[in-house]
Every structure is written in structure tokens, then in C-alpha cells.
C-alpha positions as CSV (number, residue, x, y, z in Angstrom):
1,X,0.7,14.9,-9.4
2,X,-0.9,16.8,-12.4
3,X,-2.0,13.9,-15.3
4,X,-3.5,14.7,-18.4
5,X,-6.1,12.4,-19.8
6,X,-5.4,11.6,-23.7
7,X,-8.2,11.5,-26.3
8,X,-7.7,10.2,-29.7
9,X,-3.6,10.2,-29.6
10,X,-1.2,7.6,-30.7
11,X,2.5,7.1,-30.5
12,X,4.6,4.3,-32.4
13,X,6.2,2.4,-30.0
14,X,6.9,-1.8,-30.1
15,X,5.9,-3.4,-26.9
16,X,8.4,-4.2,-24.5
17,X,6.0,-7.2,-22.9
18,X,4.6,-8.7,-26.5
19,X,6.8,-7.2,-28.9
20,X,4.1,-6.0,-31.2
21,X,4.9,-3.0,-33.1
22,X,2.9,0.3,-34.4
23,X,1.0,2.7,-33.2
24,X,-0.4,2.5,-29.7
25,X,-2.7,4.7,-27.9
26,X,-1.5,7.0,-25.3
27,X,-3.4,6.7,-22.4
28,X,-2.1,9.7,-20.5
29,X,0.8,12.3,-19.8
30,X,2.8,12.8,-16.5
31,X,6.0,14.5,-15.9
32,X,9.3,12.3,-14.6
33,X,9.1,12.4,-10.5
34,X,13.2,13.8,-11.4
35,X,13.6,15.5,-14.4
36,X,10.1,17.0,-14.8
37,X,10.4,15.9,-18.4
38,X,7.2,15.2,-20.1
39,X,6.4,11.4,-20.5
40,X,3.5,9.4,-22.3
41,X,2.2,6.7,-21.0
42,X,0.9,4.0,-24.1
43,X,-0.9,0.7,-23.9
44,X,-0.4,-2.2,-25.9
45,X,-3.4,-3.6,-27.9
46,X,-2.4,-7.3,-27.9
47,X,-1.4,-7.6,-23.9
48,X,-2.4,-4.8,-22.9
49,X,0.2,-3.7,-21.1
50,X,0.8,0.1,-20.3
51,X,4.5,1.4,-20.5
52,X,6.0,4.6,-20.4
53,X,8.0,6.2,-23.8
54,X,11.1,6.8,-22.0
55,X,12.7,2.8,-20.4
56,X,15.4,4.5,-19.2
57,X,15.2,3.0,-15.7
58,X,16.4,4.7,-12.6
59,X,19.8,4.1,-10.9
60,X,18.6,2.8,-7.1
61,X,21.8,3.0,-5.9
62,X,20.3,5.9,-4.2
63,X,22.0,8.4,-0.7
64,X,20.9,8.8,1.9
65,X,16.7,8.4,2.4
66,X,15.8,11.2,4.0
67,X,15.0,10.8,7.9
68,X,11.2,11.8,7.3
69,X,10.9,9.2,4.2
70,X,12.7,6.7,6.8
71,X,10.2,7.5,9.2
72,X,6.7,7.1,6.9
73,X,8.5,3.8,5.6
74,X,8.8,1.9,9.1
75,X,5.7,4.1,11.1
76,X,3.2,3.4,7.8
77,X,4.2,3.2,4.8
78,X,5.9,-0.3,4.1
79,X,3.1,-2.1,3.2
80,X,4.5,-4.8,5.2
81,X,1.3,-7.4,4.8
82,X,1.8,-7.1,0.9
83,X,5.8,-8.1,1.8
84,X,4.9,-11.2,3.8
85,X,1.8,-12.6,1.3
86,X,3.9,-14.7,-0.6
87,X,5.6,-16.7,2.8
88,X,1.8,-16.8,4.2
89,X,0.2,-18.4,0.3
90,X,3.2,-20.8,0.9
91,X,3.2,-21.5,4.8
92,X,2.5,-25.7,4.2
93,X,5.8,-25.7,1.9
94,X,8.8,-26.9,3.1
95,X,11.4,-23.8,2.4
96,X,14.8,-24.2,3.5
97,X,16.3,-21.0,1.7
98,X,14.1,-18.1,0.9
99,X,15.3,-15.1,-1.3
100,X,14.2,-11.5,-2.4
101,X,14.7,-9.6,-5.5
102,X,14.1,-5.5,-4.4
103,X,13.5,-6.6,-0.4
104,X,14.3,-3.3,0.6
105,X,14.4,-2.5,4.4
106,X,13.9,-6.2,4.4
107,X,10.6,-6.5,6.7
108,X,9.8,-9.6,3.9
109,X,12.9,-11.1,4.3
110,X,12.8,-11.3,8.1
111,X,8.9,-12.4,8.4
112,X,10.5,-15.4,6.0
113,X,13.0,-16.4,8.6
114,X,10.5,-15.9,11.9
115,X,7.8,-18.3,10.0
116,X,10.0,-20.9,8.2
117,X,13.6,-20.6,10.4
118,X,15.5,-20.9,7.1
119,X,18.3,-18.7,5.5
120,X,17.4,-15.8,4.2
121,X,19.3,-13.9,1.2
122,X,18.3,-10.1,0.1
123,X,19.3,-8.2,-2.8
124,X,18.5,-4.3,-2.9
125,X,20.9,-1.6,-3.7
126,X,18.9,1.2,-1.7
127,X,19.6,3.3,1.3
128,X,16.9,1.6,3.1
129,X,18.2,-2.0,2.3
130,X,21.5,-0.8,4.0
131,X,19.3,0.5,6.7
132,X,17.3,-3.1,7.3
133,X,20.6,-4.7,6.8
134,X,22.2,-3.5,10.0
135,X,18.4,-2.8,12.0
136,X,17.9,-6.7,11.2
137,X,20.9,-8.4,11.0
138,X,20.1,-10.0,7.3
139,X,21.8,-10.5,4.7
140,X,21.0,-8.0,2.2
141,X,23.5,-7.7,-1.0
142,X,23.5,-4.9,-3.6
143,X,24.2,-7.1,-6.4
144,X,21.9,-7.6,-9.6
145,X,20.3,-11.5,-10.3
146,X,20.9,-11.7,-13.8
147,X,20.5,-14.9,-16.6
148,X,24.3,-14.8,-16.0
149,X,24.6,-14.4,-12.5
150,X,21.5,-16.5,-11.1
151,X,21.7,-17.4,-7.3
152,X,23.8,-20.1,-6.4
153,X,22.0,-22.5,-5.2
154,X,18.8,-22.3,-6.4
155,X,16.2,-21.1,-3.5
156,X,13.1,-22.9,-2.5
157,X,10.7,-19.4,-2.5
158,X,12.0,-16.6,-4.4
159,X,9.8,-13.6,-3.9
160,X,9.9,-10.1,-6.6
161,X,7.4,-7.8,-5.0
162,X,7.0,-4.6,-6.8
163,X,10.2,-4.8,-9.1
164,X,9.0,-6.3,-12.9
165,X,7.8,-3.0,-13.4
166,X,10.8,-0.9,-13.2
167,X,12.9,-3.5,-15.6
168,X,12.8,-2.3,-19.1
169,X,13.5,-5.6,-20.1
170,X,11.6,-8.1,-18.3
171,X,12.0,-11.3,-20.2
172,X,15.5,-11.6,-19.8
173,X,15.0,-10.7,-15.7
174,X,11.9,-13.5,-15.5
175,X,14.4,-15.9,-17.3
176,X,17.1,-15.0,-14.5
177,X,14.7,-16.0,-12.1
178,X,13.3,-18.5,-13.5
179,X,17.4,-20.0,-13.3
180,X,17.4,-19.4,-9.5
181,X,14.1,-21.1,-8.4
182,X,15.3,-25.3,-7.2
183,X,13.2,-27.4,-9.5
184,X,9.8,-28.0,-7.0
185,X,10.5,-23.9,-5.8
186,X,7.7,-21.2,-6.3
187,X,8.3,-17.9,-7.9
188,X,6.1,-14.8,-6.1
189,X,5.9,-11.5,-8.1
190,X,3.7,-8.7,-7.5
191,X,3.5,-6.0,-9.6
192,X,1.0,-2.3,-9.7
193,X,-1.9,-3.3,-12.6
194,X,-1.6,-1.4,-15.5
195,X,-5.7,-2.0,-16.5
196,X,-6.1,-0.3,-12.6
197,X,-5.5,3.0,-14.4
198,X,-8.4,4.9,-15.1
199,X,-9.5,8.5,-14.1
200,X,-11.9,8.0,-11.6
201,X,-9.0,5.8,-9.6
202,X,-7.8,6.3,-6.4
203,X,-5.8,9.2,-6.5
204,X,-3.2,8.3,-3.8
205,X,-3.1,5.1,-5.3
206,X,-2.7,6.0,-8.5
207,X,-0.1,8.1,-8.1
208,X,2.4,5.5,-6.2
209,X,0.5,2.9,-9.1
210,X,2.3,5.7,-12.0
211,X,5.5,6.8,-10.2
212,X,6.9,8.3,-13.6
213,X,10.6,8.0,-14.0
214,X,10.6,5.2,-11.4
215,X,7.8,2.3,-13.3
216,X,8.5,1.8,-16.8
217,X,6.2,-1.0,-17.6
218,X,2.6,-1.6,-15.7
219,X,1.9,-5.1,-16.6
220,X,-1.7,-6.3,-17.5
221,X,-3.3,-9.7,-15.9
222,X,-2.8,-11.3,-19.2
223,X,0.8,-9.7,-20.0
224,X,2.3,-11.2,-16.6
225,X,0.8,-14.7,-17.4
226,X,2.4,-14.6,-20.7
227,X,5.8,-13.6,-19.5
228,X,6.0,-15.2,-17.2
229,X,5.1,-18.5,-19.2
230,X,8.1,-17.3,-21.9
231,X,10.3,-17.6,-19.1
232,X,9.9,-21.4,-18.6
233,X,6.9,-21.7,-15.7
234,X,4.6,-24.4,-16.4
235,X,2.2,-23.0,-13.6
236,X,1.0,-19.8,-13.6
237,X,-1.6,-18.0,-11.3
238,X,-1.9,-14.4,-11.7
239,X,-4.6,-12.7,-9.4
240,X,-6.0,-9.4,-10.4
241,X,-6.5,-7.4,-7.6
242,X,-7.7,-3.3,-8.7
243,X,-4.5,-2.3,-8.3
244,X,-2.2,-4.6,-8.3
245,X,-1.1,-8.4,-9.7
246,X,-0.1,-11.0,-7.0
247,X,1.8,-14.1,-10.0
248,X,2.6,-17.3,-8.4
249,X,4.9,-19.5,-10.9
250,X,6.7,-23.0,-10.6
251,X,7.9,-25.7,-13.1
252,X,5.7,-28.3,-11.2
253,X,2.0,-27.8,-9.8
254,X,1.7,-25.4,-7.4
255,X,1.0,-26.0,-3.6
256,X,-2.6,-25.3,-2.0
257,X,-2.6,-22.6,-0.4
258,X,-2.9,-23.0,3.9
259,X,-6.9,-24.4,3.9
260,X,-6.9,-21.9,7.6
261,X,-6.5,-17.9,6.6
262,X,-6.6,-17.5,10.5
263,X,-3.0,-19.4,10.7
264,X,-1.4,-16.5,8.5
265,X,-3.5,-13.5,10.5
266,X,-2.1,-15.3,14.0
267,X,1.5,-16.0,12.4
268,X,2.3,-12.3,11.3
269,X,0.9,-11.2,14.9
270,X,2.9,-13.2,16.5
271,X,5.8,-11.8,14.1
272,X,4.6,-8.1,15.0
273,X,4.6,-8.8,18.9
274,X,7.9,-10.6,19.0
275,X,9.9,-7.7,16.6
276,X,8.4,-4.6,18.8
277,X,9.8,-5.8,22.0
278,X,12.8,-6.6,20.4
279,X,13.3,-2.9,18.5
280,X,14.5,0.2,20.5
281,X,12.1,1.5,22.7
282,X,10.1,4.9,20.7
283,X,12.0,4.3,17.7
284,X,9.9,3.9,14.5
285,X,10.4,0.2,13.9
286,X,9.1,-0.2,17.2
287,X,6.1,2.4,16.5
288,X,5.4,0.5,13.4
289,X,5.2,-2.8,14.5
290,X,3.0,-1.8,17.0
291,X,0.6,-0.1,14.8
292,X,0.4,-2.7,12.4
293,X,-0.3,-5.4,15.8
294,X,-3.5,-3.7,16.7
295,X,-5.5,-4.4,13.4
296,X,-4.6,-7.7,13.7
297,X,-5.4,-8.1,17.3
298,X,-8.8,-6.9,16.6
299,X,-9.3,-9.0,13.7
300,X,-8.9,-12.3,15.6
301,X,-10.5,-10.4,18.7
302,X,-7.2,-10.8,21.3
303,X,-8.2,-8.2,23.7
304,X,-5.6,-8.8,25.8
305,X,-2.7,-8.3,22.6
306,X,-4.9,-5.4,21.5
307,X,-4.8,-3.6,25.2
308,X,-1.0,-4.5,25.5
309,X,0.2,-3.2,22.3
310,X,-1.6,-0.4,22.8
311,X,-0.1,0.7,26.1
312,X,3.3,0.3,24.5
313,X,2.3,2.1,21.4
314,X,0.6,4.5,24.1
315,X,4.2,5.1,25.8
316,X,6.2,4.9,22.9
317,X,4.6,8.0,21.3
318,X,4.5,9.5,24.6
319,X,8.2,9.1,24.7
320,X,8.9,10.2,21.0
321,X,6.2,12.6,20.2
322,X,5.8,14.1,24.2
323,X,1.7,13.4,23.8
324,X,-0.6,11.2,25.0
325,X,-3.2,9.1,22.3
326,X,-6.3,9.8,24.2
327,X,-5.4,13.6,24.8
328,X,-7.5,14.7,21.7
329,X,-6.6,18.1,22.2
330,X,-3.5,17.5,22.5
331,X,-3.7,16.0,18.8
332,X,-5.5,18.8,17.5
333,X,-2.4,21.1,18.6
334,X,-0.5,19.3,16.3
335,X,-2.8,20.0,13.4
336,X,-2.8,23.7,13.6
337,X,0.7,24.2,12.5
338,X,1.4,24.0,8.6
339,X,4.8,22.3,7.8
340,X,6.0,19.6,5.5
341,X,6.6,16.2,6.2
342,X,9.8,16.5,8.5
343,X,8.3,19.2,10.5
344,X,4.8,16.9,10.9
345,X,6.9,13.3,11.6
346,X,8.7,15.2,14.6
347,X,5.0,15.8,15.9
348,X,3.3,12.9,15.0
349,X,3.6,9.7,14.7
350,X,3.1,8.7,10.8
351,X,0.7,5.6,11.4
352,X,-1.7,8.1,14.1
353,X,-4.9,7.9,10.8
354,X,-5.5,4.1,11.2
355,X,-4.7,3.9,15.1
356,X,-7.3,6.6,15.9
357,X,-9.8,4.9,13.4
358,X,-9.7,1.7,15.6
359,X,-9.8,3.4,18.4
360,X,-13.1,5.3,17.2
361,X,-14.3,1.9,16.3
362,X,-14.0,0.6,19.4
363,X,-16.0,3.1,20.8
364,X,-18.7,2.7,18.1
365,X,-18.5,-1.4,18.6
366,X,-19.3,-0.3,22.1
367,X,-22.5,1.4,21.8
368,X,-20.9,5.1,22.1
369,X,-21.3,6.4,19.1
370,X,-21.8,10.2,20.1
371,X,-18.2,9.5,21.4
372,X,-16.7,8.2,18.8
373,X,-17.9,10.9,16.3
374,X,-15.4,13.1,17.4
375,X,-12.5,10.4,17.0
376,X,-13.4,9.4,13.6
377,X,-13.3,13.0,12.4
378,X,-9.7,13.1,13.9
379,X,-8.7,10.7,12.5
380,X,-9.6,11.9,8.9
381,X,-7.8,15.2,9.7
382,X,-4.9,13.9,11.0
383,X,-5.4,12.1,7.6
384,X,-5.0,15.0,5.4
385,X,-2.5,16.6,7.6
386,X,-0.1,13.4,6.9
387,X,-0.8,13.4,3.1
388,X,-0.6,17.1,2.8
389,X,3.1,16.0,3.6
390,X,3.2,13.0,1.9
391,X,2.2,14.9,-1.3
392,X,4.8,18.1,-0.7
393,X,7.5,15.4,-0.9
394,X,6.1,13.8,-4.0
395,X,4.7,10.8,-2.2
396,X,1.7,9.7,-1.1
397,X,0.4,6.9,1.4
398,X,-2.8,4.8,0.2
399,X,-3.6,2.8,3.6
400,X,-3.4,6.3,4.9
401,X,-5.8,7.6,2.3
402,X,-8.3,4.5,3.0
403,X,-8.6,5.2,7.0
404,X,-9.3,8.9,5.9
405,X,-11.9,7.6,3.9
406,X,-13.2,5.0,6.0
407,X,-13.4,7.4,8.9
408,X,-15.4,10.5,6.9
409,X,-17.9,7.7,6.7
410,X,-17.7,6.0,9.9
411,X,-18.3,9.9,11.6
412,X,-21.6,10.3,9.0
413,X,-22.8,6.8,9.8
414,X,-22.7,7.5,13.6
415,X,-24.7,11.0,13.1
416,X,-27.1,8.9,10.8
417,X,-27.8,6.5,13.5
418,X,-27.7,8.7,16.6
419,X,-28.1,12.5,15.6
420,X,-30.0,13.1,12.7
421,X,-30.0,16.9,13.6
422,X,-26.5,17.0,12.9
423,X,-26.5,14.3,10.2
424,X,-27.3,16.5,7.2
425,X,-25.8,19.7,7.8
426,X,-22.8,17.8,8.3
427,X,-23.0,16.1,5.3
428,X,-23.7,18.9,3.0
429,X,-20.5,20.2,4.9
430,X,-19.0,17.4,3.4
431,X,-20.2,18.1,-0.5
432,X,-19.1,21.3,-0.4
433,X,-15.4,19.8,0.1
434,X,-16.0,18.0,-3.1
435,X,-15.6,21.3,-4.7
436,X,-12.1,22.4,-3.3
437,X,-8.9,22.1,-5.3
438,X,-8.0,19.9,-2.3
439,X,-11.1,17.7,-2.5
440,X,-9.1,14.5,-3.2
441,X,-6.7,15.0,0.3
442,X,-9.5,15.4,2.3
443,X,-11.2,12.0,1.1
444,X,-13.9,14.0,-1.0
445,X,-13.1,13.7,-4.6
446,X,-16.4,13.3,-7.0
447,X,-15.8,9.3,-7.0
448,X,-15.4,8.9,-3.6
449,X,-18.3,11.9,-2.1
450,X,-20.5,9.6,-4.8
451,X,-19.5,6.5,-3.0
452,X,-20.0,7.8,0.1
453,X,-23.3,9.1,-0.3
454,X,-24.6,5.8,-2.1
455,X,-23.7,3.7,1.0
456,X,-25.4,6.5,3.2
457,X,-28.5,5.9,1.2
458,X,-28.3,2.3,1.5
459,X,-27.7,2.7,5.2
460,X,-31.3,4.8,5.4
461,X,-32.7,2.2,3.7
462,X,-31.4,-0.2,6.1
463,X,-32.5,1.7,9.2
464,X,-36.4,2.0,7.0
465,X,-36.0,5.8,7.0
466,X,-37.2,6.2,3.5
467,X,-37.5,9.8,3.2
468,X,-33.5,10.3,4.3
469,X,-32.7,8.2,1.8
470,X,-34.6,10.1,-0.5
471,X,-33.1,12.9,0.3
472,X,-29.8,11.6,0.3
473,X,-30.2,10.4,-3.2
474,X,-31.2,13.9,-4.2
475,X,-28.0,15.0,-2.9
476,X,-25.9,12.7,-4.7
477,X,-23.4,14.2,-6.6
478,X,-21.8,13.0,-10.0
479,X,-18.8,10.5,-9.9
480,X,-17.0,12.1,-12.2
């Protein structure tokens, strides 16, 4: 995605969040993801709020989702622990009937039902709703919730994750919410945030955060607790994450959240284990659920799970991709071929970056980190491979961008500690990466090599090698 930077320009535009009117400052440029048209993106003063110059939004009754977009979705690309937050924050409160506004495939909808055995009611006119819909047996509808047509009855947990911002009138779909929630029921609403913008962001990030011609309005922290207190809520908490905005919203006080974070970890593991041996053996969902089991596993150090799922996830690729996970080289076969994503989703499984970083980590949390070098620099390439992808079909993947990341590190943080010979050569390797038009795919954009080589400095300093530090610091390149 190319984005230009604005400086000093203005466009008069009244606020769709505030309703203040004037001039507001355009903070940047991008072309719609469809029409290539050229669209400004302002911010508001007074909420500060960013929103694009065109509100138009997008008609989601959308064909077909291509297979390879299908694929990423279940394999990575969900972001199924976002989906299930709201159920976890409000595990200790009784919920009878759950619903969600934009539930997609629906991964939210049926965590709700495993967790609080209540009905469940989806609304999503997408291909992939129609998808989850049959893969999960839920009810998913492709109705609107409007302030004319709220749900009937009113639900006890209403969840709207990652939909505000593609309604160019939000008050009047708050208000519809607010009409559909029972009178003790919680309202959970997560949204990109708009003050997460900035140039030296995450550029993966950034670009699902800006999805021009898809996001209209990107709230800010303050915006979302003012809405959403127009709309009737007495009790508001808005968390600002970078990124993103996690609102929770209720006529009466909110519940505490569960006082034992472990509980939610153990409950959405338990989900994870009990939906892979139900899916179809190799198929994505099943691949999915798998990979998203292991980090969990490891978390709340269940060797046992960890091992299991990982011989099933072991002889589900085998069966779906033809290779085995520790066959490195059979791995790097698959990276030698250039193709776009449908070509590299037939020989890979889309979740392979974070599965071979644990796998590396294992080996590190071993003691064998000469062995482990070579994992964690697979894992970045396979990485870039999958984003390469990602990108050609004007998506990107950001866990898959963090593991890259986290593994370009892990790889230099295992040379620091047990092959300084190779440590910096292999890091000025690294800084010469920073300079390619590709910089940012590989993990090695200027904010991110500047990053990286601060922490190895610290590290030096941990380890009371003074004069690598040193030397590290002199190698430190500008974040910007």
C-alpha cells in the first residue's frame, strides 16, 4: 500500500463522530482498495477521530471469498483471540443469549456457545459468514440491526468487533444497539485506533488498521467513549490498546472482570482441542485450530496438549501439504518457487511463521541454541514468503508479521549468546536489508532494524560485554 504523509493541508469536512464543522487536517492520502480513487484521510480536532473524505461504505454482501483468502482466514488470519475477548472479560456473567453484529465465519459466536452453553445469534452478510454458517451449524443471518429493527429479545452480551468503523453513521447504529442489549446486558465493541496512525507504525498493521474503501471512520479513545455515551450507556470503559480500542458499555455497572486470567487461557484451549478433533481431518479449520492450541499449551506449560496437538498438526500438513514439519529442507523447497498467494497456500500451510517460531523456541528453552538458529531464521523466511502473498492480494497478516519479527531477533540473540563470530556479520547482514525496497516484508524497516538493535544492545549489556554493546550502539541505525 503506497501512503502519502500530508504536511500543512486541510480539507472542510464536519465530523461524522462530534459533528464539529471546518477545516480539518489531512493526515494522509491512500487510494480505495477497489476503485483506486484517491482518498484523504482527516482528523477531527475536538475528538479526534480520523475519517476518510468519501463515507460511502462498501456493500458486504460480497461472492465468493476466494479459496486462498478462505484458507489465510481459518489457517491464520482470524484473529480468533481478539473474537473470543469479550466472552472471556465476561466469563462470571450469567449470559443466556449472546449475539454478534459483523461475526463473520463465526469462530466468536461458537467460542460463546462452548463457554456459556447459551443461544447464539450471528448477523453477517459475507461469503465467509455463509461459510461458518454451514462449517458450524450457527445461526448466522444476513440481516441489518437497525434503531428500527433491534433484536428481539434483547441479548444478555452483544458483541461488535471490528464494525463501528465501516458505519458512516455511527450514532444511529450505537443507538440500535444500545435497543438490543436486556437492561443488566454488556455491549463489547472493538474497533482499529485512529491515534495508532502514525508513520513509523507497523506497516502490516497499518495497512489492515487503513483498509481504504473498506474503514470510513477510525475512532479515537475519547471519540468511542463519547459515542458511545450519546447512545444511552451509563458505563463506559474504553481501553486503548496501539492499535486498536476494546469499549465495554452497559446501563448498570459493569461486571469485574474473572480475578484468574489463567481460567480464560485454559477455557479457549479447551475450545481449540475440542473443535480440531471435531473438524475434517487436514482441512484448514482443523489446521487452524491446531496452530492456535500450541501457543496456548505452552503458555500454561501442558506438555502433553502441546506434544498431542502437535502430532496432529504434524499429520495434518503431512496429509494436506505432502511434507513433514521437522523436514527443514523440505520447507525450504517450498520457498524457492515465486508465486502468489493461491500457488504458496497449496504448499504451505498459512500459520507455518508462528509454528516454526515455537518450535525454535523450544529448542532455545532447551539449551540448543546453535540448533535453533537455523529454525528461527526459517521461520522469518517463510514469513516473508507468506506476506509477499498476502501483500500481492492487497492483504496483509500482522501476527504473521510479529513472529517474523520476533524470530529475526530470536536468531541474533542466539548468535549473541553462543557464536559471537557469526553474531556481527550476521547482523550487518541484517542492516543492509533495512535499505531494500522490501525492507518492511522482511521485518527490517528503519523502526523496527532500530528496535532490534536497541534490545541487542541491552542484551550485551546484560551478558557484561560492554564493548559489543558499544559496538552495537555504533551500528544503530535511524528509526525513521
Amino acid at each position: 500500500m503506497d501512503i502519502a504523509w500530508c504536511q500543512g493541508e486541510s480539507l472542510d469536512f464536519a465530523c461524522p463522530v462530534c459533528g464539529q464543522a471546518g477545516a480539518k487536517r489531512a493526515l494522509l492520502r491512500v487510494a480505495h482498495a477497489l476503485s483506486g480513487a484517491p482518498l484523504s484521510l482527516l482528523v477531527c480536532s475536538a475528538c479526534e477521530c480520523a475519517f476518510y473524505d468519501d463515507l460511502r461504505p462498501f456493500d458486504y454482501h460480497s461472492p465468493v471469498t476466494p479459496e486462498p483468502l478462505a484458507r489465510m482466514y481459518l489457517e491464520q488470519g482470524a484473529g480468533v483471540i481478539s473474537m473470543v475477548q469479550p466472552a472471556l472479560r465476561c466469563l462470571d456473567m450469567p449470559v443466556e443469549r449472546y449475539a454478534e453484529i459483523g461475526c463473520g465465519y463465526g469462530f466468536g459466536l461458537d467460542f460463546a456457545r462452548y463457554v456459556f452453553d447459551c443461544s447464539v445469534l450471528g448477523f453477517d452478510p459475507s461469503n465467509m459468514a455463509e461459510r461458518g454458517r454451514q462449517a458450524l451449524n450457527i445461526d448466522i443471518r444476513t440481516d441489518y440491526v437497525t434503531a428500527e429493527n433491534p433484536l428481539q429479545p434483547p441479548v444478555d452480551l452483544l458483541v461488535a468487533s471490528e464494525v463501528v468503523e465501516h458505519i458512516p453513521e455511527p450514532h444511529a447504529f450505537l443507538h440500535a444497539l444500545a435497543k438490543s442489549i436486556s437492561p443488566g446486558g454488556v455491549l463489547a465493541l472493538t474497533t482499529p485506533n485512529g491515534q495508532g496512525i502514525k508513520p513509523n507504525a507497523n506497516l502490516a498493521i497499518l495497512t489492515l488498521v487503513l483498509s481504504p474503501g473498506h474503514h470510513l471512520i477510525l475512532f479515537s479513545q475519547k471519540g468511542l467513549e463519547m459515542a458511545l455515551k450519546r447512545a444511552g450507556f451509563a458505563h463506559v470503559q474504553v481501553q486503548a490498546h496501539e492499535y486498536s480500542l476494546v469499549a465495554y458499555a452497559s446501563r448498570e455497572p459493569l461486571p469485574p472482570p474473572p480475578a484468574d486470567p489463567i481460567r480464560g487461557q485454559t477455557a479457549l484451549m479447551h475450545y481449540h482441542l475440542d473443535k480440531a478433533h471435531r473438524a475434517a481431518f487436514a482441512s484448514s479449520l482443523q489446521i487452524g485450530h491446531l496452530g492456535r492450541l500450541l501457543p496456548l499449551a505452552l503458555s500454561l506449560r501442558l506438555d502433553y496438549v502441546f506434544k498431542t496437538a502437535l502430532d496432529d498438526l504434524q499429520a495434518a500438513v503431512k496429509q494436506a501439504h505432502g511434507f513433514d514439519l521437522a523436514d527443514m529442507q523440505a520447507i525450504e523447497a517450498r520457498l524457492s518457487v515465486d508465486g502468489g498467494l493461491s500457488d504458496v497456500s497449496k504448499r504451505l500451510p498459512l500459520n507455518l511463521t508462528p509454528v516454526l517460531y515455537l518450535l525454535a523456541r523450544i529448542r532455545r528453552q532447551a539449551g540448543l541454541l546453535q540448533a535453533a538458529i537455523p529454525v528461527f531464521d526459517l521461520a522469518r523466511r517463510v514469513g516473508t514468503t507468506i506476506r509477499s502473498a498476502l501483500q500481492q492480494a492487497d492483504t496483509d497478516d500482522g501476527d504473521t508479521d510479529h513472529y517474523l519479527r520476533l524470530a529475526l531477533f530470536e536468531e541474533l540473540d542466539c548468535r549473541l549468546c553462543a557464536d559471537k563470530g557469526s553474531f556481527l556479520p550476521r547482523l550487518d547482514e541484517v542492516l543492509r536489508w533495512s535499505s531494500e525496497p522490501n525492507a518492511a516484508l522482511m521485518g527490517c524497516s528503519p523502526q523496527s532494524t532500530y528496535d532490534l538493535v536497541r534490545k541487542l544492545a541491552q542484551r550485551a549489556l546484560t551478558l557484561g560485554d560492554e564493548e559489543l554493546a558499544n559496538a552495537l550502539i555504533g551500528r544503530m541505525p535511524s528509526a525513521t
